[in-house]
N, C-alpha and C positions, 0 to 999 in steps of 0.2 A: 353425665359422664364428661370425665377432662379431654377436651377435643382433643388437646399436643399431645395426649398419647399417642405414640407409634401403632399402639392396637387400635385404638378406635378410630383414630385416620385410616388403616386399612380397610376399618369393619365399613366407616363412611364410605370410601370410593367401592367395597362391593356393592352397597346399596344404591349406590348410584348405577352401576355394572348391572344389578336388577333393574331398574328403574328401565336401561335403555336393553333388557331382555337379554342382553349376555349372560346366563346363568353359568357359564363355565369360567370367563371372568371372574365371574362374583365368586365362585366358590375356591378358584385360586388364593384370592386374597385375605378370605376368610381363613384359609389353612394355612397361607404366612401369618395373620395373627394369631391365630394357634401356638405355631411354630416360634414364635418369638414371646409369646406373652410371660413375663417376669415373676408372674406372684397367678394366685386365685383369682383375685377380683380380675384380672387380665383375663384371666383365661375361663372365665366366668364370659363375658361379654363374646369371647368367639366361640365360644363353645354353641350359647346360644344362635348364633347366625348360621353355625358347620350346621348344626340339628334342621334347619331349613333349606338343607338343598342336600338330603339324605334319599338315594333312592329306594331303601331299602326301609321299610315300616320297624323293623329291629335296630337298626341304625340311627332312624328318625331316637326311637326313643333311649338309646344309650347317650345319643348324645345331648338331651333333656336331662337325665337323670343326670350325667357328669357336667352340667351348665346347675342342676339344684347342689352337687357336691362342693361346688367351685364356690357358689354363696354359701351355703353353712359355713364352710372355713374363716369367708369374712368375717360373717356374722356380725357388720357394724351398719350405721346409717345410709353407706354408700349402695349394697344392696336392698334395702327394705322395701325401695319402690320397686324392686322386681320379683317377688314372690306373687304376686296374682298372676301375671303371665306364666312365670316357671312352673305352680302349678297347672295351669289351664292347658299349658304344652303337655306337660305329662298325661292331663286327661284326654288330650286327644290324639298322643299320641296310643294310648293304651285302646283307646277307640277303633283306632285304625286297625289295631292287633287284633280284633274281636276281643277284648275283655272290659267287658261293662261293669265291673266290680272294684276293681281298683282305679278306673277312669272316674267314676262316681266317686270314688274318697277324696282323689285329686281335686275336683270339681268342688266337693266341698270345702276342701281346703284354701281352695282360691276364692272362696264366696266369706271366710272366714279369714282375709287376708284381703280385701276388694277395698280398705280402705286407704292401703297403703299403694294404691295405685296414682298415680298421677290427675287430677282435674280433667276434664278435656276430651277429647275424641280418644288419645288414649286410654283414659278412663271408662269409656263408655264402651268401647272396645271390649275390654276386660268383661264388664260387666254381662255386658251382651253375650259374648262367650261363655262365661260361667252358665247364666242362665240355660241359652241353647244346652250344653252338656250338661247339667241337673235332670232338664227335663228329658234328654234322650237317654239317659240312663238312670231315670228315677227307678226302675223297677229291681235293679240290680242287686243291692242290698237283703230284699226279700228272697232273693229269687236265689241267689247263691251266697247266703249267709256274711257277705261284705259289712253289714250294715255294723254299726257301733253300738254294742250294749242289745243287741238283737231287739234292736226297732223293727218296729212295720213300716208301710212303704207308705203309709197314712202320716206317721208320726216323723218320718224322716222327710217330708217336706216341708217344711217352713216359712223356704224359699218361694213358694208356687202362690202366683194371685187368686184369693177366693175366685173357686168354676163360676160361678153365677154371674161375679161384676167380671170374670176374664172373656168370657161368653158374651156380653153388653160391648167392650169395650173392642174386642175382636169384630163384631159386628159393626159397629162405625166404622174402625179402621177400612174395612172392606170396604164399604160406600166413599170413604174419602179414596180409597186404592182407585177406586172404577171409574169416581169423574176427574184424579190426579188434584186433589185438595191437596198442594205441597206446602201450604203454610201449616194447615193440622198436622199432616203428618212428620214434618219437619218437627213440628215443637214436641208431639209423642209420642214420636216411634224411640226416639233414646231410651227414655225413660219407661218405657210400655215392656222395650225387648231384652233391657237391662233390670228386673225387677228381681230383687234378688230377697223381698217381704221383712226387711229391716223399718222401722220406722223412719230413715231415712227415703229410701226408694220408698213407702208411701206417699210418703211429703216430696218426693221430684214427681212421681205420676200425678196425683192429684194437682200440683201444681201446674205442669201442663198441660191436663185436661180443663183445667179453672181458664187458664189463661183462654183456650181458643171460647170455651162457654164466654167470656166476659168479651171476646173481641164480636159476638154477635154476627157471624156471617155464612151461621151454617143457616140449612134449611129449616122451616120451623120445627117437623117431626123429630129432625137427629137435634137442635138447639133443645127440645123437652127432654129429650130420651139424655141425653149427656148432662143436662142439671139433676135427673133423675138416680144417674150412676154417681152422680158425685156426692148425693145426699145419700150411699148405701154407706152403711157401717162399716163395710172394709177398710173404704177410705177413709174414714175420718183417724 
């Protein structure tokens, strides 16, 4: 985003305004961007920040839905790195509403848009999110006919780590949780909690499961058990 816009120097000093807990600040400034913003893509970027300090769960999500309105209309380069969050808000914002049927479409839509996220902690961010909401609303689809093309709720994951190596791989994580292994878990939990079962996300989890196997310093039972997960056919 162009900083010397007038909008997004607003949007900056409320996130600052958050930063030091002024949330009525913050939302002041957000609503002069609002209020001033020139075109869509403007009012695309406040729309998004007003949708984060909505008290109201209906509120929350109209103004998600009018921050995806605001990019359609773009519809150029400028928003493309934000459709994985704009979906991901939708689905949780629909979450919140109790409807797990359209929060799961969202979710997929974000999971089918995850690579036009940005590199980086905000990318990982994304992904993570995506994930967590697949998996708490995987059953949705089955359960109240959301699903596309009247998939099962077998066929509508794609997304999910083979149970067996997620089951193995969950397992270590724990033992690294209980004695605070924060270099293991530093290099796998991105990739473990963002695993969205593209051949991409195979190849980042197996990659930082190889790395901590090859740096040799776990104990010898989890060093067997972890070259063992990584020789399973999921991974490969």
């Amino acid at each position: 985003m162009d900083p010397e816009l007038p909008v997004v120097r607003l949007c900056v000093e409320g996130m600052q305004a958050e930063a030091e807990g002024d949330t009525e600040v913050a939302l002041g400034l957000f609503q002069r961007a609002w209020d001033i913003a020139a075109d869509d893509y403007e009012a695309c970027v406040a729309a998004h920040y007003l949708a984060r300090h909505q008290t109201l769960p209906e509120e929350t999500l109209r103004w998600n839905q009018e921050c995806l309105t605001r990019a359609d209309r773009v519809g150029d380069e400028r928003v493309q790195g934000f459709y994985p969050s704009l979906y991901v808000n939708l689905g949780l914002a629909y979450r919140q509403l109790g409807q797990p049927a359209p929060a799961h479409a969202y979710f997929l839509r974000a999971a089918e848009r995850v690579r036009d996220a940005p590199e980086g902690q905000y990318g990982d961010w994304n992904r993570i999110a995506i994930a967590e909401g697949l998996r708490g609303t995987a059953s949705a689809p089955c359960e109240q006919g959301a699903g596309q093309g009247g998939e099962t709720g077998a066929d509508a994951a794609p997304w999910a780590l083979d149970p067996v190596v997620d089951a193995r791989v969950r397992e270590l994580l724990s033992r690294w949780c209980a004695r605070a292994d924060l270099k293991a878990l530093g290099l796998t939990l991105p990739a473990y909690l963002g695993y969205l079962g593209t051949d991409e996300d195979r190849m980042r989890l197996r990659t930082a499961l190889h790395m901590v196997h090859a740096a040799r310093w776990l104990p010898e039972a989890e060093q067997t058990e972890l070259g063992s997960v990584l020789g399973a056919a999921a991974l490969r």
